[in-house]
N, C-alpha and C positions, 0 to 999 in steps of 0.2 A: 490496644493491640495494633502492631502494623501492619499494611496490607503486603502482600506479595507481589511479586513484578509480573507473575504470571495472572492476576486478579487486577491488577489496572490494564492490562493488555486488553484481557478478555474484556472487560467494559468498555471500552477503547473502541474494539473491532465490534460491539455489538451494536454500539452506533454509529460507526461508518464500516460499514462491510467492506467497503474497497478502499480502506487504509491500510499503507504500509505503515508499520509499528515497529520502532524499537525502546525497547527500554532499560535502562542503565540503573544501578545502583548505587550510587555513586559515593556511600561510604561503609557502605558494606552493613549497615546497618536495619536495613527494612523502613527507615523511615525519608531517606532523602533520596529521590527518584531524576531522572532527567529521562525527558519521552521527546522523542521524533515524533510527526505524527503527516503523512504525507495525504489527504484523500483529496476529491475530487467537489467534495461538498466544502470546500472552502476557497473556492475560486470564485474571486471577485469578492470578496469578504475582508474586512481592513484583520492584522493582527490583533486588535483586541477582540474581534468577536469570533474570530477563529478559536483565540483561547477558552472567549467564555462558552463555545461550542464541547468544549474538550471537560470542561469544568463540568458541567449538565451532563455529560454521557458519565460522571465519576457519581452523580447518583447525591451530593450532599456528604463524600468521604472525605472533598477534601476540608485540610485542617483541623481534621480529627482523628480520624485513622491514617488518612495520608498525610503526614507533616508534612513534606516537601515536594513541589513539584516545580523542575525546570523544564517547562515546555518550547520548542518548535515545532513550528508549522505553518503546512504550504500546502498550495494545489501542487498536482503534478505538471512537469514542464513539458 
């Protein structure tokens, strides 16, 4: 079962409160996602552990329920 864009957000934002989110669907299909993910808890953090921050708040959905995900991410400037 896919997850919804509005169920990664929500996971998303419940682990960084003060991230901006967006999230894209990018084939229309529920399973290939692409996420912005802008917080404040990843300043000074290299891009991999930014992502594997992002992975951890998805709970173990990804590559099961969530097939795809194309993440960025960044502190705020």
């Amino acid at each position: 079962m896919a997850m919804q864009a509005a169920e990664i957000e929500a996971m998303i934002q419940e682990a960084f409160p003060d991230a901006t989110i967006e999230i894209e669907d990018l084939r229309g299909d529920g399973d290939h996602y692409a996420a912005t993910v802008v917080s404040q808890a990843f300043a000074g953090k290299s891009r991999v552990a930014q992502h594997q921050l992002v992975y951890k708040a998805l709970k173990g959905k990804m590559g099961g329920e969530l097939h795809a995900l194309a993440l960025t991410t960044r502190a705020p400037a």
